[in-house]
N, C-alpha and C positions, 0 to 999 in steps of 0.2 A: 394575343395570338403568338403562338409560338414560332421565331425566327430556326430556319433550317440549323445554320448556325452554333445553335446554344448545343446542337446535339453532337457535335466536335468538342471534345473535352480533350486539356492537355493539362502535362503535371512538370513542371519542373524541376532538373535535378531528381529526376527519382534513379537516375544513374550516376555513377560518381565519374570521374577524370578516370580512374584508374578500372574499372571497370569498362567503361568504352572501351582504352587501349585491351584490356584483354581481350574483349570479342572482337574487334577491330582487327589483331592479331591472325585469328583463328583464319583468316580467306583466305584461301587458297586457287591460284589461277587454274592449275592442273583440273579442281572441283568444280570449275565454276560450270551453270547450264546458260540457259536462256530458258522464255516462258513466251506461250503466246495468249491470247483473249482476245474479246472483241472491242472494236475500237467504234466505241459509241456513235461516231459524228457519219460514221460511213455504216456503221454495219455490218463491218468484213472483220474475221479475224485477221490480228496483226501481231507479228515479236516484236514483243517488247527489248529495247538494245543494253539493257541492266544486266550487269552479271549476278546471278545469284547463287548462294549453294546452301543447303542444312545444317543446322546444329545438331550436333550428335549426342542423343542423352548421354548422361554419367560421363559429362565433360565440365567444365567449368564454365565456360560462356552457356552453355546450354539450363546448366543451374542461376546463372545469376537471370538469365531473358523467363525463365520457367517463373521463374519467386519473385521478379520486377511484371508479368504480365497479371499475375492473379492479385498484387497489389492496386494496379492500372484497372482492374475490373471492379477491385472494392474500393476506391476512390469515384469512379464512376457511378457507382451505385447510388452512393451518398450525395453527389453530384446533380445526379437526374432525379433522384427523392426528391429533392428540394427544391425541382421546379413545379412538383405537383400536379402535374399534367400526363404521366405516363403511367402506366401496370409496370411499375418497377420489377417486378417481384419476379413476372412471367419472364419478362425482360434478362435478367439474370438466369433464368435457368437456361435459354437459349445461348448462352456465354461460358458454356461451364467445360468446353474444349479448344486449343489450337490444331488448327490442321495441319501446322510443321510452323518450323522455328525457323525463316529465312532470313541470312546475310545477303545482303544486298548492298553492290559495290556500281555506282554511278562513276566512271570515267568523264573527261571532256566529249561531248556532244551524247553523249544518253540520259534516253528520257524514260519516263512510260506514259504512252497515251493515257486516254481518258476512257474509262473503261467504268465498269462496276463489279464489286466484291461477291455479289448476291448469290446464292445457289439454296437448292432445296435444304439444305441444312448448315447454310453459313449464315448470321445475322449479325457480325460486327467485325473490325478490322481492328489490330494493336499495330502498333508502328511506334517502333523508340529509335530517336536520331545519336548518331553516336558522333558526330562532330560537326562539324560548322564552317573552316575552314576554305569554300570554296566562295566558286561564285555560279551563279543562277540555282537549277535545283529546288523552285519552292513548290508547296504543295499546290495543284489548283484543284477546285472544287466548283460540281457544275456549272460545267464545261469551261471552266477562267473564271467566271465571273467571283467567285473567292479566291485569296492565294493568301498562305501563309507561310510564313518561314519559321523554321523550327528551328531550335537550338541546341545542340550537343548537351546529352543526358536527361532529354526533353518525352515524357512518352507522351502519347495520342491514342485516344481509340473513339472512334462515331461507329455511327451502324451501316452495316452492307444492306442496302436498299439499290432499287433500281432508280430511285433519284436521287442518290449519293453519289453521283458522277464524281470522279478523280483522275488523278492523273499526276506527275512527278512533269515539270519544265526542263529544257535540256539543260546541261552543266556547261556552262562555258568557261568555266577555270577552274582545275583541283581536282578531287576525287571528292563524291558524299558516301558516308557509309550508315547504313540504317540497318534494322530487323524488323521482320513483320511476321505477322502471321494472321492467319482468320476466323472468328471465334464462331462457334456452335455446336451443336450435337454429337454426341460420339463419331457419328457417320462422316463426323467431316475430318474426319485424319484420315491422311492419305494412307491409302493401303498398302503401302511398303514399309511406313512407320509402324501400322496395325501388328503386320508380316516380321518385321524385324523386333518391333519392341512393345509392340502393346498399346493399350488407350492409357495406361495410366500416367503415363508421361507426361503427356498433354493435357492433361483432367486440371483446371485450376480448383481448389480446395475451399477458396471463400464461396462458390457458388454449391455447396453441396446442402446449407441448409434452407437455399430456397427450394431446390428439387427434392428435400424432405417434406417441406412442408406441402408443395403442390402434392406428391404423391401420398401425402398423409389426409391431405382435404377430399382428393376424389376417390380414396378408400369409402372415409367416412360417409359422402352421400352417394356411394354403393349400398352401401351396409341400411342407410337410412329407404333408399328405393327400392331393396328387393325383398327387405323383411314385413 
């Protein structure tokens, strides 16, 4: 049987030292927002206390998270092949966009609840941690009962399901700096990205010959059921 678990996959070092510093760099206090969702244990929407703000294509931190997330998805791939138990294939084509490219800046005592990524067309989360340096900050997963601690230049991506509960623990010493974003369907870039720069940004490139071949197989039994 398949442990929840195994469907968290993480890659080490797929960022370098020097990389982290430069997206690490790029935050900006001025930029930062807040984000709210719902916070699973009650029900209620809540703001999350994370400062966040966007990578901006045809930037540098935005090319290196762009070309480290679409590797994190063909390592994944290969990944859950090999445990033989999923429709990989499908599985990838529902991965084949970010809905933005977020820096994310954890201060002393911020957290993010325990929330879920899921939406009509989001199906997985990327999250690469860009240092280590603090204290508290680990990942927990439905509802606590998993907790990981990630490592500077560490990426991560499982699937946004609605029993993928997570959640970031508060920081009690440091700052943690990470990037994320949420993987699925064209639909799922937020419509100021669409508005300002297009889908193509976000489009990861390894997932385009699964969505050829899906769209090349339900050609073929058209062609076969209507002639």
């Amino acid at each position: 049987m398949l442990d929840l678990t195994e469907l968290i996959f993480t890659v080490d070092n797929i960022l370098t030292y020097d990389e982290c510093r430069i997206i690490m760099n790029e935050f900006k206090e001025s930029d930062s927002v807040k984000e709210h969702c719902y916070e699973v244990n009650d029900n209620e929407i809540r703001e999350s206390t994370v400062d966040i703000q966007s990578l901006i294509p045809e930037t540098e931190p935005f090319r290196i998270i762009a070309e480290k997330t679409n590797e994190l998805i063909e390592k994944y791939f290969h990944y859950i092949d090999s445990l033989e138990m999923i429709w990989t294939e499908y599985m990838m084509t529902n991965l084949a966009y970010s809905h933005n490219y977020r820096l994310m800046r954890y201060s002393e005592g911020q957290s993010i609840h325990d929330h879920v990524d899921k939406s009509p067309f989001v199906f997985g989360s990327a999250t690469f941690t860009l240092n280590d340096n603090y204290e508290g900050g680990d990942f927990r997963f439905f509802k606590g009962k998993y907790k990981l601690r990630t490592k500077a230049g560490q990426g991560m991506i499982f699937p946004a399901e609605s029993y993928f509960v997570h959640g970031v623990d508060k920081i009690l010493n440091g700052m943690r700096y990470s990037v994320n974003s949420f993987l699925g369907s064209e639909e799922c870039v937020v419509p100021r990205n669409k508005f300002n720069y297009g889908s193509d940004y976000y489009f990861h490139p390894y997932t385009q010959r699964f969505r050829d071949y899906m769209e090349n197989e339900s050609k073929i039994f058209y062609m076969k059921n209507v002639n």
